[in-house]
C-alpha angles and dihedrals in degrees: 000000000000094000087110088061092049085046101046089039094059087048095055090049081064105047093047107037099242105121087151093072090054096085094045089055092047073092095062092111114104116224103251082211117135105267106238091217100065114082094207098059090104093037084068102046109157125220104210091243091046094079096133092059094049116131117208132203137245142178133205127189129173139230117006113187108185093176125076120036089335071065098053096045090056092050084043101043108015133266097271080061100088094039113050096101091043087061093059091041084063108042109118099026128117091204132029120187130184138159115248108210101187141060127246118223167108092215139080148032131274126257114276111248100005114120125252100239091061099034105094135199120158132198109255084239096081095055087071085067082056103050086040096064088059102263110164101174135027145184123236099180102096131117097264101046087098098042088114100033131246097309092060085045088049091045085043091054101049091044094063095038079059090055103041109246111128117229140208141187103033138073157102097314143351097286093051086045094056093035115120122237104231121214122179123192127180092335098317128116121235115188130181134187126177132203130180131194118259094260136143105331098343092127115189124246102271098353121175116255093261116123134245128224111184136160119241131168100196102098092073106011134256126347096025119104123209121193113200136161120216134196100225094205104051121117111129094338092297127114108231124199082217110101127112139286098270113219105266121151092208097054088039095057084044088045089053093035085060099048095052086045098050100014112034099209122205094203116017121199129190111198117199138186100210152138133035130323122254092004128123098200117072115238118254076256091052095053095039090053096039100049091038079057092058093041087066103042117289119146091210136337117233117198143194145177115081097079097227133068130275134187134281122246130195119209146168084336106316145076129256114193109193101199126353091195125233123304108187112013141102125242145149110242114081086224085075100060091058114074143107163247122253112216107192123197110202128185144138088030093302144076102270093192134343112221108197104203107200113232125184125213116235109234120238090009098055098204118134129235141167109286121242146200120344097354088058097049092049094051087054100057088049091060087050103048092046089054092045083058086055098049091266118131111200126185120216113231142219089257090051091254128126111235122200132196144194 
């Protein structure tokens, strides 16, 4: 299952210069072994001939910044360092998805008038310590993909081409952003699009030259408002069609509509960066788009961007999650450091159940790990009470974990 890792892995080596990172990642493979922390393993026992009634497994995370002092602590430590805990997050699973809210590059230039300390570009190194945890999938559409302009995003794209996680949301030009990553798996279609809100410098795929002037709180951390105006079309003085699929329901429905028709996905996923930052209620937009996403066929929506948690909704038949938090990334507020891991049973063509396992982010070292005690504990009770909020009963397991069912 996991050969085109070893094989794109070797390639990249190649291409980079880095041999010596071939034998570390000779690990890569991720144990297909039950994961002792889920409640529903034995409710999903296979019979071999019972391979049409198989579930599978996946997991979705949030936010990975692999710039800033995430950064510091992979050319310190290794590249294997942030994501040690997130290997053991992922055993078991057949899937694993994340945002990756950062460019990786050598190229660009960085986007005229953002500040430094929220403009991200992160060495491709780091993105070995991703593959190596065991990510198939991520989303590009988020609000710092185009920090460094459309040659980092060429070079990001190619990079994790290299490295065999598929990508989506992000590209060239407006037909590579919107179009969806494809993962099949024992004879079953995954299929992924991502979309972010036109926020920052989250320039959309072949947008026109006008400006934006937005509101954000994340250079210095909730509670502080920053007013800039951007130039959407700035990297070394020349316009560029690359950009991101922008959040829009109806190109979302006609994005969807095209996949069933030409792909004819078992299990169909819609990724968004969206809401408002620091906050553990999704915004009226959130739950339009969201529940417009399952109207047209989503299994479930997974959703990033305001750095916290926020709560679980079922509904016609799939799941929304609002914010699944940040999962490798460095901020100020305490709320930031507490999230969690979505472990996702599929089968029959929907999501059966969603268990959120709360993870905590290690301070100063940034790495994520199962959460335990009475953090764990906390952080599940959080979860609870915001779905709770959306209609969406959980139950918290032995494990500490909350569990939610159809």
């Amino acid at each position: 299952m996991r050969s085109r890792l070893h094989m794109t892995v070797a390639a990249s080596m190649l291409v980079l210069g880095l041999g010596g990172v071939v034998a570390s990642l000779s690990l890569a493979v991720r144990p297909k072994v039950p994961s002792v922390a889920l409640p529903l393993a034995s409710e999903h026992a296979q019979e071999p001939q019972a391979q049409a009634s198989r579930s599978y497994h996946l997991v979705a995370c949030g936010d990975i910044l692999l710039s800033r002092t995430p950064g510091k602590r992979a050319a310190e430590h290794g590249f294997r360092y942030l994501f040690a805990g997130a290997r053991k997050i992922l055993e078991g699973s057949d899937l694993a998805f994340a945002n990756l809210e950062t460019p990786v590059s050598y190229l660009g230039e960085p986007w005229p008038g953002k500040p430094p300390v929220v403009t991200f570009r992160s060495d491709p190194e780091s993105l070995y310590g991703l593959a190596w945890a065991g990510f198939d999938v991520v989303s590009l559409a988020n609000n710092h993909m185009n920090d460094y302009g459309p040659r980092a995003l060429e070079e990001t794209l190619a990079f994790l081409d290299l490295l065999g996680v598929a990508r989506t949301g992000a590209g060239m030009n407006l037909d590579e952003a919107r179009k969806p990553a494809v993962l099949d798996r024992d004879g079953k279609r995954f299929v992924f699009l991502a979309y972010a809100e036109p926020i920052w410098s989250a320039r959309g795929a072949r947008a026109d030259a006008r400006s934006m002037r937005v509101t954000r709180a994340e250079l210095l951390g909730h509670g502080t408002n920053i007013q800039l105006g951007f130039s959407p079309d700035s990297d070394d003085g020349e316009r560029s069609p690359a950009g991101l699929a922008h959040a829009s329901i109806a190109d979302m429905q006609a994005d969807m509509e095209a996949a069933k028709r030409e792909l004819q996905p078992d299990y169909l996923f819609v990724s968004v960066h969206w809401g408002d930052e620091h906050q553990h209620y999704p915004t009226a937009a959130q739950r339009a788009f969201g529940r417009a996403a399952i109207d047209a066929g989503a299994a479930a929506v997974l959703g990033h961007h305001p750095h916290v948690l926020q709560g679980v909704e079922f509904y016609n038949g799939g799941f929304i999650l609002y914010s699944m938090g940040n999962f490798v990334f460095d901020m100020m507020a305490d709320t930031t450091y507490r999230t969690a891991a979505f472990h996702l049973h599929l089968k029959d063509g929907s999501v059966d159940s969603v268990v959120a396992q709360p993870v905590s982010i290690e301070r100063f070292a940034y790495a994520p790990a199962p959460a335990t005690g009475s953090t764990a504990l906390s952080i599940a009770r959080d979860i609870q009470r915001w779905s709770a909020y959306l209609g969406t009963n959980g139950t918290i397991t032995e494990a500490g974990s909350v569990l939610f069912s159809r």
